[in-house]
MMTF fields as JSON, N, C-alpha, C and O atoms, coordinates in Angstrom:
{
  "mmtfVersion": "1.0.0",
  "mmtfProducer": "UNKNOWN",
  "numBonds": 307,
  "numAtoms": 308,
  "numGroups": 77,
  "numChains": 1,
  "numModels": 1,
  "chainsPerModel": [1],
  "groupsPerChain": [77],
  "chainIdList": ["A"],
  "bondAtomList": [4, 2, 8, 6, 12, 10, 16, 14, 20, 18, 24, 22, 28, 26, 32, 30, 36, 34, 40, 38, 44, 42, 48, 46, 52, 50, 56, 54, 60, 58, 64, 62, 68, 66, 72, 70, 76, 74, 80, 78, 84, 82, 88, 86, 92, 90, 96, 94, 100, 98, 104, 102, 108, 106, 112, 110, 116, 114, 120, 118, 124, 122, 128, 126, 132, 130, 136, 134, 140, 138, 144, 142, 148, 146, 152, 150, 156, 154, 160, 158, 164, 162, 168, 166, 172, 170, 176, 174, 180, 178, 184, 182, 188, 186, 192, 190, 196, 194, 200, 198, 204, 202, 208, 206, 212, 210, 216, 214, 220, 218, 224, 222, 228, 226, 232, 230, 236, 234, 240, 238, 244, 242, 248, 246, 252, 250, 256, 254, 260, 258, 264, 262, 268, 266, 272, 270, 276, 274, 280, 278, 284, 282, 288, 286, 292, 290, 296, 294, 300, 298, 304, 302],
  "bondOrderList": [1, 1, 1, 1, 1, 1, 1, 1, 1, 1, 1, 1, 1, 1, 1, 1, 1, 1, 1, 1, 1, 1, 1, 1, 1, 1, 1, 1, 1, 1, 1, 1, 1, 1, 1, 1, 1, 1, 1, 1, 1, 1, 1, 1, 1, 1, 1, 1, 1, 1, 1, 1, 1, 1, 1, 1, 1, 1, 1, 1, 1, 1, 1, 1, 1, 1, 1, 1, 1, 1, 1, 1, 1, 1, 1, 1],
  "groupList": [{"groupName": "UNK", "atomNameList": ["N", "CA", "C", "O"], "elementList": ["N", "C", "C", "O"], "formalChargeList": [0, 0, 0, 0], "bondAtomList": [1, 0, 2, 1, 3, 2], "bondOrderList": [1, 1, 2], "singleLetterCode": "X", "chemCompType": "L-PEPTIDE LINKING"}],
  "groupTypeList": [0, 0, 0, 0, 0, 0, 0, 0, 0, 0, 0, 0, 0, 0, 0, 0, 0, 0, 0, 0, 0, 0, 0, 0, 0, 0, 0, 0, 0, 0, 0, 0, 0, 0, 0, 0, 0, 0, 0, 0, 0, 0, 0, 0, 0, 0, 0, 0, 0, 0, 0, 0, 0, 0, 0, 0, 0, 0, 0, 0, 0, 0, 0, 0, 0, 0, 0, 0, 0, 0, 0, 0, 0, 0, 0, 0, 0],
  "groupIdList": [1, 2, 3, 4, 5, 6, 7, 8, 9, 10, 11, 12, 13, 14, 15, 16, 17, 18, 19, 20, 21, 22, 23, 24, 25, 26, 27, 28, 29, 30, 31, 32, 33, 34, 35, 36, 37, 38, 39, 40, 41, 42, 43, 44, 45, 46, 47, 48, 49, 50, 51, 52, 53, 54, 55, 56, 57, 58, 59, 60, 61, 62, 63, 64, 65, 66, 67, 68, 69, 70, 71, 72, 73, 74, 75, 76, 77],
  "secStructList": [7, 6, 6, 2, 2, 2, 2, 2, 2, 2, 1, 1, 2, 2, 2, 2, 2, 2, 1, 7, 7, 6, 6, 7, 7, 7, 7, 7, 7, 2, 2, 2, 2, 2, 2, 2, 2, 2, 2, 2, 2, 2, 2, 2, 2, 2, 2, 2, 2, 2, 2, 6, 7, 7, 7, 2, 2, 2, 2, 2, 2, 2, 2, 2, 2, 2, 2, 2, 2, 2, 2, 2, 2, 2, 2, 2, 7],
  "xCoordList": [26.1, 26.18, 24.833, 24.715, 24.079, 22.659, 22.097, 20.988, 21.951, 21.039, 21.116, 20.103, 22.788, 23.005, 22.26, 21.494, 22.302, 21.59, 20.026, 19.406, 19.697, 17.969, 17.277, 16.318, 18.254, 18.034, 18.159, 17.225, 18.948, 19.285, 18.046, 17.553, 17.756, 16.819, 15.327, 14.443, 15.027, 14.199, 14.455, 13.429, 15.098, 15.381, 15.408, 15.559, 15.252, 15.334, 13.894, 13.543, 13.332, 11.262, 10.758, 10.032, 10.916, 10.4, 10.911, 10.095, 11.803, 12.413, 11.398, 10.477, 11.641, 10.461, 9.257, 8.551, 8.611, 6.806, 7.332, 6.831, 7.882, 7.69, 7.448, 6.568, 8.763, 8.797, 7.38, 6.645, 7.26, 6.163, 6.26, 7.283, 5.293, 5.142, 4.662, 3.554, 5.307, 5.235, 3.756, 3.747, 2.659, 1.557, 0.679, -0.447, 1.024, 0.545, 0.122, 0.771, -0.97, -1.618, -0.772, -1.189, 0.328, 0.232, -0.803, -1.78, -0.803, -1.582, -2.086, -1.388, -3.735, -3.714, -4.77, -5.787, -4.031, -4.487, -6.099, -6.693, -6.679, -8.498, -8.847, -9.971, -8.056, -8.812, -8.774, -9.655, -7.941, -7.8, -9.161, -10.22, -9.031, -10.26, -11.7, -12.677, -12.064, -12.857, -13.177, -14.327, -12.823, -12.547, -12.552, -12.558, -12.55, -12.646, -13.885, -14.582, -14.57, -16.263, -16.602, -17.494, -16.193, -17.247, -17.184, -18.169, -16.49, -16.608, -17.077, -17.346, -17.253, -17.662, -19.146, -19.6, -19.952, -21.24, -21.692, -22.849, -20.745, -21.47, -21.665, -22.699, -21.097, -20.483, -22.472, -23.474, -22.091, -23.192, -24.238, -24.787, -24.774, -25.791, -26.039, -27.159, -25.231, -25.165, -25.571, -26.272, -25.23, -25.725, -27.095, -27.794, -27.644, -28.85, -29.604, -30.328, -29.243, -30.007, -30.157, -31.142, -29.234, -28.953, -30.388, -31.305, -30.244, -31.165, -32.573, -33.281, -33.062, -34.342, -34.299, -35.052, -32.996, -33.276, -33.921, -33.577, -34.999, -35.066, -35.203, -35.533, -34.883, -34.229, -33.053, -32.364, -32.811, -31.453, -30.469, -29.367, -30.784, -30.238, -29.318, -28.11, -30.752, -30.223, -29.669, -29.09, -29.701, -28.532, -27.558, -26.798, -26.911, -26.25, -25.176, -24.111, -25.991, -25.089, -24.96, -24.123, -25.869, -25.178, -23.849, -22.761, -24.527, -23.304, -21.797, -20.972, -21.65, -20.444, -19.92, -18.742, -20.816, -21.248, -20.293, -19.483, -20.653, -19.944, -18.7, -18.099, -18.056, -16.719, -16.061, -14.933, -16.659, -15.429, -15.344, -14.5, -16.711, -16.287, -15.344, -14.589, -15.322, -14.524, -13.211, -12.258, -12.878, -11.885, -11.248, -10.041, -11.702, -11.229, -11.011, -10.14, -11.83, -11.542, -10.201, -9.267, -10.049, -9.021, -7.518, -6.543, -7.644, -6.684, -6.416, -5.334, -6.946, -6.974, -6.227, -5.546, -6.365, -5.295, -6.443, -6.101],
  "yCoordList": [-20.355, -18.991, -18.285, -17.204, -18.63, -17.935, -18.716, -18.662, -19.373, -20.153, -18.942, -18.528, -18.138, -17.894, -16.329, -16.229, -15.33, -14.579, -14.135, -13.072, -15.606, -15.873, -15.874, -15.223, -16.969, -16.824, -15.236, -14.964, -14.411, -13.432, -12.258, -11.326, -12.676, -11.473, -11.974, -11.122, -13.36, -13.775, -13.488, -13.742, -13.185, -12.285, -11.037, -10.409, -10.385, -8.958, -8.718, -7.549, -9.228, -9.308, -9.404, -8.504, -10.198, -10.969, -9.709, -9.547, -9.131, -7.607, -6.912, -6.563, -6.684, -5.219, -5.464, -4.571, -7.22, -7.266, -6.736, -5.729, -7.151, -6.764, -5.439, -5.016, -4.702, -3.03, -2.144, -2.451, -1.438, -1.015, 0.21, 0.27, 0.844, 1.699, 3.209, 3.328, 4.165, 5.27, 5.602, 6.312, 5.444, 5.37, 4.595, 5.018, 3.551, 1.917, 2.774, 3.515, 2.406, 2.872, 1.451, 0.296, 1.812, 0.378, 0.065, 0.814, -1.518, -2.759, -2.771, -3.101, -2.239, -1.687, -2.99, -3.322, -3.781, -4.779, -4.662, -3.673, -5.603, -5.346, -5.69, -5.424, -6.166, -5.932, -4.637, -4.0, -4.28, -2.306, -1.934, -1.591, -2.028, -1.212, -2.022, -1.339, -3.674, -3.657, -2.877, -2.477, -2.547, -2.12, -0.643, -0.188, 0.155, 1.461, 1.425, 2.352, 0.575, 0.789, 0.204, 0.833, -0.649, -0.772, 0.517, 1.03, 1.461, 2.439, 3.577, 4.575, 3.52, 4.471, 4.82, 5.899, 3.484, 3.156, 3.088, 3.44, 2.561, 3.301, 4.792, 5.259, 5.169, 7.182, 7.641, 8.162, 7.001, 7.035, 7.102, 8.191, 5.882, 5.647, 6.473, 6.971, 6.666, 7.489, 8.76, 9.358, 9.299, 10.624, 10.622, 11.547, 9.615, 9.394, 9.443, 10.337, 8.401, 8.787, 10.19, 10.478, 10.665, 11.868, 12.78, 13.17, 12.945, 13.874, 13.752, 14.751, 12.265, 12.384, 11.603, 10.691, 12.285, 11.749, 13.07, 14.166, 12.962, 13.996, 14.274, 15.379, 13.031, 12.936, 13.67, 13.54, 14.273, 14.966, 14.196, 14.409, 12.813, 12.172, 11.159, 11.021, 10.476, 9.762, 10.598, 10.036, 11.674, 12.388, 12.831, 12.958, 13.29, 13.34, 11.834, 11.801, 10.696, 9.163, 8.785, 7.913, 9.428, 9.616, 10.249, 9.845, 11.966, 12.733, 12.246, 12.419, 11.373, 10.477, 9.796, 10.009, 8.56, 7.825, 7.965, 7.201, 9.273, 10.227, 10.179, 9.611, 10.835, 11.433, 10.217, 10.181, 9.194, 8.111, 6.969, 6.083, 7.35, 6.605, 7.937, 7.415, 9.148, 9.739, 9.797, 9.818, 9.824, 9.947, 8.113, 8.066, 7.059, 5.729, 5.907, 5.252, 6.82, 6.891, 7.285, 6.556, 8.648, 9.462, 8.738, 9.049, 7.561, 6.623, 5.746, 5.244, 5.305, 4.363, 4.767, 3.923, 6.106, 6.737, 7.321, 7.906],
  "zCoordList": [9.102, 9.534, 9.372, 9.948, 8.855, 8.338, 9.163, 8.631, 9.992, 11.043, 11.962, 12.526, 12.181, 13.16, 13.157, 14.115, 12.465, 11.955, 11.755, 11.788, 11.517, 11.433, 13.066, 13.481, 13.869, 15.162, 15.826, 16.579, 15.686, 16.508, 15.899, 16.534, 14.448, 14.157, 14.583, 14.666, 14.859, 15.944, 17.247, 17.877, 17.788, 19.09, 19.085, 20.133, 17.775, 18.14, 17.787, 17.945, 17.516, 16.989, 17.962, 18.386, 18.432, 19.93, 21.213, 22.12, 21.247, 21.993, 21.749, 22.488, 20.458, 20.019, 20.326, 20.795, 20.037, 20.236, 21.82, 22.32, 22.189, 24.119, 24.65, 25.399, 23.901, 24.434, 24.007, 23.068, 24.561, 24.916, 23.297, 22.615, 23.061, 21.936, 22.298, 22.822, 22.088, 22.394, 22.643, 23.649, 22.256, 21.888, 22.535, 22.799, 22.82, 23.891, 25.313, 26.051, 25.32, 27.194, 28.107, 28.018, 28.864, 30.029, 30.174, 30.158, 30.404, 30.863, 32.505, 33.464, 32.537, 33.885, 34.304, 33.695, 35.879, 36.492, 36.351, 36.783, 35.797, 35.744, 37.31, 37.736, 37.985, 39.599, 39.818, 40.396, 39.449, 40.22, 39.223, 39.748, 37.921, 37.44, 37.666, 37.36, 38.263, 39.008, 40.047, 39.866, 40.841, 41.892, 42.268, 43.412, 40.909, 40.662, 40.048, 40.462, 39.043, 38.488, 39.894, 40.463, 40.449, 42.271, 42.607, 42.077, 43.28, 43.81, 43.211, 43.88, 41.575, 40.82, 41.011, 41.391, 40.609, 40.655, 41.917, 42.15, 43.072, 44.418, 44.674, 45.151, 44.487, 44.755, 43.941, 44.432, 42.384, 41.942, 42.59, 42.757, 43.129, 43.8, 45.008, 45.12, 45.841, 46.923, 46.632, 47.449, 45.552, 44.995, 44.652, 45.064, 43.877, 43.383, 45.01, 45.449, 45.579, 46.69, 47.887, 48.567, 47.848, 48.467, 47.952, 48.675, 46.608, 46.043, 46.657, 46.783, 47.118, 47.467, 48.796, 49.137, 49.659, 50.922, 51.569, 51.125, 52.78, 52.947, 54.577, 55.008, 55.514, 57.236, 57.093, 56.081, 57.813, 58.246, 58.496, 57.991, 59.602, 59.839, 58.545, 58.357, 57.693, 56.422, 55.478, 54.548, 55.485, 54.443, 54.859, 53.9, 56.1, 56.918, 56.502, 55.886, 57.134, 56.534, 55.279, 55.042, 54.021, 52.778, 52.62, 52.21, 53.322, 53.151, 53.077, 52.18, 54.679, 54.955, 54.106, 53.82, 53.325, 52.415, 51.353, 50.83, 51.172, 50.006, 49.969, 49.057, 51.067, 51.514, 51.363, 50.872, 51.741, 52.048, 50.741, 50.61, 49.661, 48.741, 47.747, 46.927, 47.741, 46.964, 47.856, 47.078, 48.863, 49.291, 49.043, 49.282, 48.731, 48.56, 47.018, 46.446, 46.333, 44.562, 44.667, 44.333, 45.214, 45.446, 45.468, 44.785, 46.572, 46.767, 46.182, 46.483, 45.433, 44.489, 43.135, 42.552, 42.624, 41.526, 40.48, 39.453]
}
């Protein structure tokens, strides 16, 4: 009868390591947060360059540059 007991309070350990802890950040896919420092450090760069573009035209295609890597941050969460 104590086999049977020992087993079930090994099943209830093994429950708890699982459930999550009030406190615990979820486990967020590292492709998504690849994928968010890619677009971070571009946005970056795009800015850096903006500052010392000085064609109308090439800041103009930064400008864009811009919009569509914050609007892809945006989507991303």
């Amino acid at each position: 009868m104590a086999r049977g007991f020992e087993s079930k309070s090994v099943a209830n350990q093994q429950e708890l390591a699982d459930a999550p802890f009030p406190g615990r950040r979820p486990e967020v896919d590292p492709m998504l947060l690849a994928q968010r420092r890619k677009l971070e450090l571009g946005l970056a760069d795009i800015k850096r360059r903006l500052v010392s573009a000085q064609q109308g035209g090439h800041r103009e295609m930064l400008r864009r540059a811009e919009m569509a890597l914050e609007k892809d941050l945006k989507a991303l969460g």
